[in-house]
N, CA, C and O atoms as CSV, one atom per row, in Angstrom:
chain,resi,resn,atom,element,x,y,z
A,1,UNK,N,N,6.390,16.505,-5.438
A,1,UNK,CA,C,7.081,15.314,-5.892
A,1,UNK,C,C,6.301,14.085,-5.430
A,1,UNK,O,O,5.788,14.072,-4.311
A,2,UNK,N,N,6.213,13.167,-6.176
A,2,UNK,CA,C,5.600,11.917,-6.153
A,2,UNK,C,C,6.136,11.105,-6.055
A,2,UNK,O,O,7.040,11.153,-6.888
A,3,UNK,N,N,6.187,10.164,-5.438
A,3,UNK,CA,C,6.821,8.653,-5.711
A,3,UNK,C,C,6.404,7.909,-7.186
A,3,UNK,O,O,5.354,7.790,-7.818
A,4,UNK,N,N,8.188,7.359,-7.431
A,4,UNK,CA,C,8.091,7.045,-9.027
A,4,UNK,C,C,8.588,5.652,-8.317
A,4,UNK,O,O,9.118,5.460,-7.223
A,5,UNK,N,N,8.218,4.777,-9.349
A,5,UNK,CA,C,7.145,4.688,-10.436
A,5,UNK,C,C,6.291,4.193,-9.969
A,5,UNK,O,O,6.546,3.472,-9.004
A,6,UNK,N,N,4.815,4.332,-10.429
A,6,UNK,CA,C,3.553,4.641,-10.399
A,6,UNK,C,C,2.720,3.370,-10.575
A,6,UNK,O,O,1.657,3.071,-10.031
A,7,UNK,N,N,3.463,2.687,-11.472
A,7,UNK,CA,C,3.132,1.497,-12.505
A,7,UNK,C,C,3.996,0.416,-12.923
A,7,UNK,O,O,5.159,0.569,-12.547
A,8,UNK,N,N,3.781,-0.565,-13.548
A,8,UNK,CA,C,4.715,-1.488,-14.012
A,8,UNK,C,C,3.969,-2.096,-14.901
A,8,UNK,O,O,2.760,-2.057,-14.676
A,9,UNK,N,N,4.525,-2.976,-16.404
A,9,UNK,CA,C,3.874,-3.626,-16.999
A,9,UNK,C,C,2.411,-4.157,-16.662
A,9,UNK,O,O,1.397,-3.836,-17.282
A,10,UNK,N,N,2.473,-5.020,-15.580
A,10,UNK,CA,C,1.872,-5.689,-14.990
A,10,UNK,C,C,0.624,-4.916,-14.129
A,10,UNK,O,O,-0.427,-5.525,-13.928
A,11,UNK,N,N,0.784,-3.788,-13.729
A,11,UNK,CA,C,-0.450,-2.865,-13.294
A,11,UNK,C,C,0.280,-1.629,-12.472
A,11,UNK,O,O,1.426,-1.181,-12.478
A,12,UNK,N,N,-0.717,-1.352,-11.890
A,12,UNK,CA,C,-0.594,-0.122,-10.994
A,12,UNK,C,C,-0.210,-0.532,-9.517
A,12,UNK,O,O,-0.828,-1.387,-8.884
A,13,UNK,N,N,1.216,0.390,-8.891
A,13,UNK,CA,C,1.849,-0.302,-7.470
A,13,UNK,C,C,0.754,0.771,-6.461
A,13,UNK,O,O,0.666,1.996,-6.368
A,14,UNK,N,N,0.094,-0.256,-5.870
A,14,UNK,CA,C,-0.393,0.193,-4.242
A,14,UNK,C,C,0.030,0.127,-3.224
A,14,UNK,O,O,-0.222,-0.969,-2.724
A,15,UNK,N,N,0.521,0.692,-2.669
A,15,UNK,CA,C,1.038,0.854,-0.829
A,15,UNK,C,C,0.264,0.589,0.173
A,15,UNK,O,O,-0.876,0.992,0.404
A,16,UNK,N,N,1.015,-0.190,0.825
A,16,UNK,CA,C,-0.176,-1.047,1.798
A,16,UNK,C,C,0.132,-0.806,3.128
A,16,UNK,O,O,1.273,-0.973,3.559
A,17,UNK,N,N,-1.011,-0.339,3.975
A,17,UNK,CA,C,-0.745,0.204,5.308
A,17,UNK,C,C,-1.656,-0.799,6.147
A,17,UNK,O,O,-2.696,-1.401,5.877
A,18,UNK,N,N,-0.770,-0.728,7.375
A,18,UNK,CA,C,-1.954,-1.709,8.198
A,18,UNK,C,C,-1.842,-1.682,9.843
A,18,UNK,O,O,-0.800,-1.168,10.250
A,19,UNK,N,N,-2.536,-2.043,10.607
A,19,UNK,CA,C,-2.079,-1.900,12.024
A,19,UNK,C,C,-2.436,-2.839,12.891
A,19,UNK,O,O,-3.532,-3.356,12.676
A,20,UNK,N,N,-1.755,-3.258,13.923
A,20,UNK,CA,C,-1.993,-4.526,14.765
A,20,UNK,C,C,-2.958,-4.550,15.663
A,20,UNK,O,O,-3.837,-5.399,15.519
A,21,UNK,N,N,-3.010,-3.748,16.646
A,21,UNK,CA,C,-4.307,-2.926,17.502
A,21,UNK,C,C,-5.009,-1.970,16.783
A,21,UNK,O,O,-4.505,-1.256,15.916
A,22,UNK,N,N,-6.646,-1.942,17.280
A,22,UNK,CA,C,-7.107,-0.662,17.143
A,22,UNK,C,C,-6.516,0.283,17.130
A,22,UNK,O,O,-6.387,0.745,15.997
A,23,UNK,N,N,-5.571,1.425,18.737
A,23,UNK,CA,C,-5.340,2.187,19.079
A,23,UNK,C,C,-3.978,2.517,18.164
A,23,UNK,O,O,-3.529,3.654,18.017
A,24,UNK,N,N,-3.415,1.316,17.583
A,24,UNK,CA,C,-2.192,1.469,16.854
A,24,UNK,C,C,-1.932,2.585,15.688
A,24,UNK,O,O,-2.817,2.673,14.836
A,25,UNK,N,N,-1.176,3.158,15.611
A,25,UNK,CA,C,-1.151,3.989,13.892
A,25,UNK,C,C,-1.203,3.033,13.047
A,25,UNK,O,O,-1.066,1.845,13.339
A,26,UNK,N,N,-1.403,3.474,11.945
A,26,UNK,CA,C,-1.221,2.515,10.356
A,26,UNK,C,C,-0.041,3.012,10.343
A,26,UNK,O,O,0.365,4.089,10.780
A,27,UNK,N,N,1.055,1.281,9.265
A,27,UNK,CA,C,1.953,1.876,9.645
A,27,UNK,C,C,2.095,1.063,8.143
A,27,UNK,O,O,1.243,0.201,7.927
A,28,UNK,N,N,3.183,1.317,7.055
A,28,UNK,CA,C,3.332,1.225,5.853
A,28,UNK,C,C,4.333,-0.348,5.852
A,28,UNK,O,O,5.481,-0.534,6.256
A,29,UNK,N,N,3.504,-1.148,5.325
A,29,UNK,CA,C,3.974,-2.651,5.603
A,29,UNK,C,C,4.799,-3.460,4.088
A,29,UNK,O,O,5.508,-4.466,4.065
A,30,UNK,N,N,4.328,-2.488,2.856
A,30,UNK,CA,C,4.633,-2.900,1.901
A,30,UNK,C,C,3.810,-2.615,0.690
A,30,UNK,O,O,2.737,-2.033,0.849
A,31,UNK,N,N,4.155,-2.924,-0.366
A,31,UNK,CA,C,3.537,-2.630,-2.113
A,31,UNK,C,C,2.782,-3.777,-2.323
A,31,UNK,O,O,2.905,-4.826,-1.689
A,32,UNK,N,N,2.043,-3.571,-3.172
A,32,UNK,CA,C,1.649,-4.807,-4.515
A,32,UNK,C,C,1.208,-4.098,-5.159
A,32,UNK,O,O,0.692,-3.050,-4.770
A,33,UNK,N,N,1.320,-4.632,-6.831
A,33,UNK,CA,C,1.167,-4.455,-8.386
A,33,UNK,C,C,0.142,-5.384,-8.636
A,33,UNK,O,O,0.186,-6.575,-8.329
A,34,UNK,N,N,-1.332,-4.459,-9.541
A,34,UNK,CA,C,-2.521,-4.896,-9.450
A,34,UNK,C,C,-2.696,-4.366,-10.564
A,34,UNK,O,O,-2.182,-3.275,-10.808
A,35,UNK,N,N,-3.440,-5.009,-11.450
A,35,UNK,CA,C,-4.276,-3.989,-12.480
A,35,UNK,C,C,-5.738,-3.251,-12.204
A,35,UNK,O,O,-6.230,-2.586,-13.117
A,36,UNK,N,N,-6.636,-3.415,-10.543
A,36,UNK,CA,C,-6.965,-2.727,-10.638
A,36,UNK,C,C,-7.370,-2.655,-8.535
A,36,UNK,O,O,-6.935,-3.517,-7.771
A,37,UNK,N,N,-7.985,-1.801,-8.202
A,37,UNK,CA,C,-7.792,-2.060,-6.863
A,37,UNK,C,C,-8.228,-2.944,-6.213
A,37,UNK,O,O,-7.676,-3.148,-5.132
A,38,UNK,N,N,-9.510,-3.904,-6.659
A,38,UNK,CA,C,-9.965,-5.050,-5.865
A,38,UNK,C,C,-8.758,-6.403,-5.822
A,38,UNK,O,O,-8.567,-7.040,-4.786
A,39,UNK,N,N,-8.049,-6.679,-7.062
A,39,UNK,CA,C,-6.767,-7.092,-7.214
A,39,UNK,C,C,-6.231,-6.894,-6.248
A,39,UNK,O,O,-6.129,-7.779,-5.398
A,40,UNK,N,N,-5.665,-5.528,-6.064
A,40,UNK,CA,C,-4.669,-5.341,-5.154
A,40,UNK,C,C,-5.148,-5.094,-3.858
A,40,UNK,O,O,-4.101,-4.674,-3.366
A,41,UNK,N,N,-5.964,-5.049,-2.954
A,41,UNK,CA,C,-7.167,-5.363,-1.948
A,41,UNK,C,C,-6.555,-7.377,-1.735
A,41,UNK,O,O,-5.924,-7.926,-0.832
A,42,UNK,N,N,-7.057,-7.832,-2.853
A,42,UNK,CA,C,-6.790,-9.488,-2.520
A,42,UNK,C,C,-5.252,-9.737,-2.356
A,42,UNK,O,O,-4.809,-10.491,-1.491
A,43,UNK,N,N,-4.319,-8.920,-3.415
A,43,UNK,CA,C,-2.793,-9.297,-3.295
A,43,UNK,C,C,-2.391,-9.013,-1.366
A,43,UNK,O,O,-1.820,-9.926,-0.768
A,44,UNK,N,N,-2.614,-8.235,-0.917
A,44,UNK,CA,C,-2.142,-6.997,0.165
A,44,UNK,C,C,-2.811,-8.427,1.264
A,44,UNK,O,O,-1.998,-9.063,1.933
A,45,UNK,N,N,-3.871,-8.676,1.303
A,45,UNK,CA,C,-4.656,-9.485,2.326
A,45,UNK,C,C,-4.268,-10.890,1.943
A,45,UNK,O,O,-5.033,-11.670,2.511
A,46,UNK,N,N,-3.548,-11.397,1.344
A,46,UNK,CA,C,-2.715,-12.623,0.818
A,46,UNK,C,C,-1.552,-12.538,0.901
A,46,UNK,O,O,-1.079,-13.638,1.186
A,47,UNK,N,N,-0.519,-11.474,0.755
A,47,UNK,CA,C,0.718,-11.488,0.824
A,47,UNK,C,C,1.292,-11.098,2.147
A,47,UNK,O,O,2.418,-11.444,2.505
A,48,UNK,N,N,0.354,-10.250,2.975
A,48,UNK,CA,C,0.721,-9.764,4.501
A,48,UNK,C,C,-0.103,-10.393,5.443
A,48,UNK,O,O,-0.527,-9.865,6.471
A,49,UNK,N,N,-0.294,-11.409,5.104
A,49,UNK,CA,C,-1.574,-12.011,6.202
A,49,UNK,C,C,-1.097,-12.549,7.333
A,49,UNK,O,O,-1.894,-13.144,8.059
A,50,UNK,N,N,0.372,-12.444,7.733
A,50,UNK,CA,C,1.233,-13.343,8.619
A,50,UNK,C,C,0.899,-12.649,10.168
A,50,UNK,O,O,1.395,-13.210,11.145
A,51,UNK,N,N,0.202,-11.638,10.334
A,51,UNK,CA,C,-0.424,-11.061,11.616
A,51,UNK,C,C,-1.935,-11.193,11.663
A,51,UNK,O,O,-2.612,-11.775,10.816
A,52,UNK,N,N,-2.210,-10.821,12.328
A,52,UNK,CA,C,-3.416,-10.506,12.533
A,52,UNK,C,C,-3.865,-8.799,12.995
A,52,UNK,O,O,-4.061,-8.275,14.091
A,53,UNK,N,N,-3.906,-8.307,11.657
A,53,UNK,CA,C,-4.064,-7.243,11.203
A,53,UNK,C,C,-5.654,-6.421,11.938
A,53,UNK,O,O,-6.660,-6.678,11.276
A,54,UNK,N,N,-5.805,-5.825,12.759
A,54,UNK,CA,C,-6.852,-5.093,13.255
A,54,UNK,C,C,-7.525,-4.159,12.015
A,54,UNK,O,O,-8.752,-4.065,12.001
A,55,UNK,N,N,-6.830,-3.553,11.101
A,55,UNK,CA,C,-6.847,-2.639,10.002
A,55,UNK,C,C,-5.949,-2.760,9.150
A,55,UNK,O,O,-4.769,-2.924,9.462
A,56,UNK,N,N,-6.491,-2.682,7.617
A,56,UNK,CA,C,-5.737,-2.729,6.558
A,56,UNK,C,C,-6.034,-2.078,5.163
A,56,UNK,O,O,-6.967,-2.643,4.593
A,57,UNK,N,N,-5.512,-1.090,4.503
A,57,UNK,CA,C,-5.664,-0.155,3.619
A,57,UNK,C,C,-4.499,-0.074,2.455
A,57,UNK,O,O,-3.289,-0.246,2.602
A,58,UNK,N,N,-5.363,0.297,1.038
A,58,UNK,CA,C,-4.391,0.526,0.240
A,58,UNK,C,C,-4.238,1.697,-0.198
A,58,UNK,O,O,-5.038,2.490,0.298
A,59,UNK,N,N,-3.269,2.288,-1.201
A,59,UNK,CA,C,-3.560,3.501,-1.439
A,59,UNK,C,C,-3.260,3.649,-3.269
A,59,UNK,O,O,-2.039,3.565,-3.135
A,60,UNK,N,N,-3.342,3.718,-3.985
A,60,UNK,CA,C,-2.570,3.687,-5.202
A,60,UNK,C,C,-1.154,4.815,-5.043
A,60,UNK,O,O,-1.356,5.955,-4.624
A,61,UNK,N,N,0.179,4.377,-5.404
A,61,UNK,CA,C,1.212,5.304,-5.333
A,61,UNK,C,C,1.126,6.568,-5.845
A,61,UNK,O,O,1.772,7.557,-5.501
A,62,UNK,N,N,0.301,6.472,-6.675
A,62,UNK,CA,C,0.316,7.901,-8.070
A,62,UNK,C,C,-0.699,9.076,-7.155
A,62,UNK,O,O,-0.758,10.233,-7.573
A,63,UNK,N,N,-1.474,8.663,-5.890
A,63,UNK,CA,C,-2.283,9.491,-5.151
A,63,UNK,C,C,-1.378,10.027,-3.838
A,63,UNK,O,O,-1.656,10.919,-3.037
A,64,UNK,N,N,-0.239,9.192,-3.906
A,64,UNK,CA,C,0.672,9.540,-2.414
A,64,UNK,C,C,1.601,10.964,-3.061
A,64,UNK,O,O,2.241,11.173,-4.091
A,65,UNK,N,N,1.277,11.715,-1.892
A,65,UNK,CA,C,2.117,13.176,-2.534
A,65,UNK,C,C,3.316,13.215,-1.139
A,65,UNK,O,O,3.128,13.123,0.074
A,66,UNK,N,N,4.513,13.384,-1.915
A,66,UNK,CA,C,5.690,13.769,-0.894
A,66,UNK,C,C,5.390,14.974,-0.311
A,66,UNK,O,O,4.878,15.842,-1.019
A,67,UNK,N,N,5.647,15.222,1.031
A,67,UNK,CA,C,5.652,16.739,1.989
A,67,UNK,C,C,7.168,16.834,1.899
A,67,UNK,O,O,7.704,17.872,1.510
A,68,UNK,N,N,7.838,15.792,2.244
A,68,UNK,CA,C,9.480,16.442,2.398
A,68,UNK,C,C,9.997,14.977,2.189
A,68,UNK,O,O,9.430,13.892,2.316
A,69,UNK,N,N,11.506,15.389,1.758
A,69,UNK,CA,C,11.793,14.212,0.683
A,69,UNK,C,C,13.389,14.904,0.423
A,69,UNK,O,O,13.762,16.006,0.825
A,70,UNK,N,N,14.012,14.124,-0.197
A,70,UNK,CA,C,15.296,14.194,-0.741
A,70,UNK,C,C,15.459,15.765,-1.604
A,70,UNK,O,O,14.746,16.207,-2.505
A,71,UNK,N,N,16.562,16.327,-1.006
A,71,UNK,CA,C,16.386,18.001,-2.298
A,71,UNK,C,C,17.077,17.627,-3.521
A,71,UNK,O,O,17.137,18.417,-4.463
């Protein structure tokens, strides 16, 4: 099972992970809708910029696979 939906008019939703320290986990901070990933690279580093982020990554949703999840 995948996380729906994938997409929207407007582009493809990326999940945005990021972490405060080095030693920190990435930790899932929020979405943005891009039509393609450098887009959503600039949305993610513009819309979460309110820390000072040690690390920051996107992922496209349609590549995130559920392990365990709602039955």
């Amino acid at each position: 099972m995948n996380l729906k939906p994938v997409h929207t008019e407007d582009g493809e939703i990326y999940e945005v992970f990021a972490k405060i320290k080095d030693d920190d986990p990435y930790q899932h901070i929020g979405s943005v809708v891009a039509p393609d990933p450098d887009l959503a690279g600039m949305y993610a580093r513009t819309l979460y910029n309110e820390w000072n982020w040690s690390g920051m990554f996107i992922a496209p949703r349609r590549e995130i696979i559920t392990l365990i999840g709602p039955r």
